[in-house]
C-alpha positions as CSV (number, residue, x, y, z in Angstrom):
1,X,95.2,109.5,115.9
2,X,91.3,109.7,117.2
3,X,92.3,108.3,120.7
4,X,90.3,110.9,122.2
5,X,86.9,110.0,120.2
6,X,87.4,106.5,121.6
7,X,86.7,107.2,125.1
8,X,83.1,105.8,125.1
9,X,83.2,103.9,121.8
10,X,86.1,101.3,122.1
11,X,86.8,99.5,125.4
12,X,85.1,96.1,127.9
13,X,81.6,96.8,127.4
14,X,81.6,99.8,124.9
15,X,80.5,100.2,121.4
16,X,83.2,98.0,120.1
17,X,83.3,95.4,123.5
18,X,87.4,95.0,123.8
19,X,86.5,91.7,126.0
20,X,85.0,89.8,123.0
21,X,86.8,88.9,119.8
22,X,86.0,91.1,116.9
23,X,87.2,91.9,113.4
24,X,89.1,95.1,112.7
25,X,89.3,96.2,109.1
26,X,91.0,98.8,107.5
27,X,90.9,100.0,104.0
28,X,93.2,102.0,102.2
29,X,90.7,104.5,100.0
30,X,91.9,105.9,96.4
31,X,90.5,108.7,94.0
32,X,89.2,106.7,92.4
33,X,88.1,103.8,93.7
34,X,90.8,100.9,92.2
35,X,94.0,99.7,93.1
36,X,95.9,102.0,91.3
37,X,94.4,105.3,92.3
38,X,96.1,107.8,94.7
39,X,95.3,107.0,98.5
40,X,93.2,109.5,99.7
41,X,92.1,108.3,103.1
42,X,92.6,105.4,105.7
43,X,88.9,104.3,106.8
44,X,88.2,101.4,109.8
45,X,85.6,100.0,110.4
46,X,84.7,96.9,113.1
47,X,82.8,93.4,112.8
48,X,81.7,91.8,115.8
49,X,78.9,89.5,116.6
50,X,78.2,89.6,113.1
51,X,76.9,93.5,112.7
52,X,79.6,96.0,111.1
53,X,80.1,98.8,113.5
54,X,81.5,101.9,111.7
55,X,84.1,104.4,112.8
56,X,83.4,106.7,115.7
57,X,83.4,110.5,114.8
58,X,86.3,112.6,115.6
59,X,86.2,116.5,115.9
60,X,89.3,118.3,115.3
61,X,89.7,121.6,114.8
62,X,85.8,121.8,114.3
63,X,85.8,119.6,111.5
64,X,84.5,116.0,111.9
65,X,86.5,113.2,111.0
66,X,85.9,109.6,110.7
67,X,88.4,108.5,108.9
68,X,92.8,109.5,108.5
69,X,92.9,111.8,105.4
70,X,95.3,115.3,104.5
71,X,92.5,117.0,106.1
72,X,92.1,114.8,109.6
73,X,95.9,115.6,109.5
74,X,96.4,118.8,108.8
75,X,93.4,119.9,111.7
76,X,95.2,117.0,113.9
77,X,98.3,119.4,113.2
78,X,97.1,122.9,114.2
79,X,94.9,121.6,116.7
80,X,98.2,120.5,118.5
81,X,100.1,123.6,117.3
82,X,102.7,121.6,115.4
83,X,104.4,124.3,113.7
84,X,105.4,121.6,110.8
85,X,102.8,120.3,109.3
86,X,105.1,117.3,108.8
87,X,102.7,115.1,107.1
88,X,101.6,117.1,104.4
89,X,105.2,118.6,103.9
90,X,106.6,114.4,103.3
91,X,103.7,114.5,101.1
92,X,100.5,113.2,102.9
93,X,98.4,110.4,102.2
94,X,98.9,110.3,97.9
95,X,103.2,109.7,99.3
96,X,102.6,107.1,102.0
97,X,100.4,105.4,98.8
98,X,103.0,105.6,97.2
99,X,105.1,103.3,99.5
100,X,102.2,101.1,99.1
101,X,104.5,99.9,95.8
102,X,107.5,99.2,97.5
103,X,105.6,96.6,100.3
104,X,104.9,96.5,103.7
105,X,105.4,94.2,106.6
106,X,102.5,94.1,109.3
107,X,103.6,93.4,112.1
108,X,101.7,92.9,115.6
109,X,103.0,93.2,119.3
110,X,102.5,93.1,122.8
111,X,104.3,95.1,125.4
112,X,104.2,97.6,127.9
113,X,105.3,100.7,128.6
114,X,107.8,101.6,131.6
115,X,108.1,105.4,130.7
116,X,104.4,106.7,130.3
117,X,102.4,103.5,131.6
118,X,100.7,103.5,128.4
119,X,98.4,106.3,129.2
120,X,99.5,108.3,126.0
121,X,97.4,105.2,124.2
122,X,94.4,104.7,127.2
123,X,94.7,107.4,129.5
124,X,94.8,111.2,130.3
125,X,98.4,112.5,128.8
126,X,100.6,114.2,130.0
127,X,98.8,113.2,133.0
128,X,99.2,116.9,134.3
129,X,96.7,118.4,131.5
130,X,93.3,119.4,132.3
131,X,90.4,117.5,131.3
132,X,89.5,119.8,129.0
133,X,92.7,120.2,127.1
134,X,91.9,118.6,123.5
135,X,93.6,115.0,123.1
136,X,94.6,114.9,126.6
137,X,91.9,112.6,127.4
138,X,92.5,109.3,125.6
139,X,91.0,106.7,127.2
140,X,89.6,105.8,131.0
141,X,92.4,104.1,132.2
142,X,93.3,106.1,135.5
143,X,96.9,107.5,136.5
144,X,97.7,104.2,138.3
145,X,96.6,101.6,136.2
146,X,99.2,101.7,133.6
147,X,102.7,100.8,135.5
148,X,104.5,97.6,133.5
149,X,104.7,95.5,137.1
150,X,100.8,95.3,137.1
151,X,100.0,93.0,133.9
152,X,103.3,91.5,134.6
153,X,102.6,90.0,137.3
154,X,98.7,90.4,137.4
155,X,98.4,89.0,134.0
156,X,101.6,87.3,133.1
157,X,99.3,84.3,131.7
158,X,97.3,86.6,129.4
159,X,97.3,85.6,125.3
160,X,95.8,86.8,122.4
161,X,95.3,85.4,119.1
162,X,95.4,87.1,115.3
163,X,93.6,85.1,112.3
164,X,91.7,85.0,109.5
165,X,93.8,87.7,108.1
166,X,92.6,88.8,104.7
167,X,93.8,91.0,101.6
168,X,91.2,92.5,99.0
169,X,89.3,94.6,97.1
170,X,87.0,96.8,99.7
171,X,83.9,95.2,101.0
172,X,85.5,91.7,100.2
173,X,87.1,90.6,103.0
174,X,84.2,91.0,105.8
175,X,80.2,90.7,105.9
């Protein structure tokens, strides 16, 4: 994913403030534009306090990404010498579009971690990589801050809430 982009763009206080509610949006992008076309890229983009805040930039691979496309991928791929390209080879984004046809389920969770602490998602991973190692830095959580006892017990009261979910054509379901 772009977890290492997000270090200064998504978090309590940051570009998109994680301690105020906000709208995430995702649209699924075809060749050409409809329903039907073949799915070309994955694009997100943020609504909060009423102004649309776009996707950071990602550079992989000296490209610039902003979005999840065969590309993003492919440079995510070599980048992290994965000698499979394993999403182009299961037939990149025009396949998973495909699967599009057959339905999906979304599905939201919370939970924690016991093995990595969650630092693969909001930390430096493996914690043992240098700084400068691309990807390993994917968030500013520190090396303690992720064990499953702490928002167990420090936040066991904690909620969180999902609604005004919405289905449509792009640019109709937000501002």
């Amino acid at each position: 994913g772009m977890n290492g982009a997000k270090v200064n763009f998504y978090g309590n206080g940051l570009k998109v403030d994680a301690s105020k509610p906000m709208t995430v949006v995702t649209q699924f992008v075809t060749d050409d534009g409809t329903d039907t076309g073949k799915l070309k890229e994955m694009r997100r983009v943020y609504v909060q306090d009423g102004k649309v805040i776009q996707n950071m930039n990602a550079t992989v691979a000296g490209n610039t990404h902003d979005s999840i496309t065969d590309g993003f991928c492919k440079d995510q791929a070599n980048t992290f010498d994965d000698k499979v390209q394993h999403f182009a080879a299961k037939g990149g984004m025009a396949k998973m579009g495909d699967s599009f046809t057959r339905g999906m389920v979304l599905v939201f969770s919370l939970w924690d971690d016991k093995e990595a602490h969650m630092l693969w998602l909001d930390g430096k991973y493996p914690q043992n990589a240098s700084d400068s190692t691309p990807g390993a830095v994917r968030g500013t959580c520190g090396p303690n801050e992720g064990p499953p006892m702490q928002p167990e017990q420090n936040y066991a009261d904690v909620t969180t809430s999902y609604g005004n979910l919405k289905y449509g054509e792009i640019g109709s379901t937000f501002p």
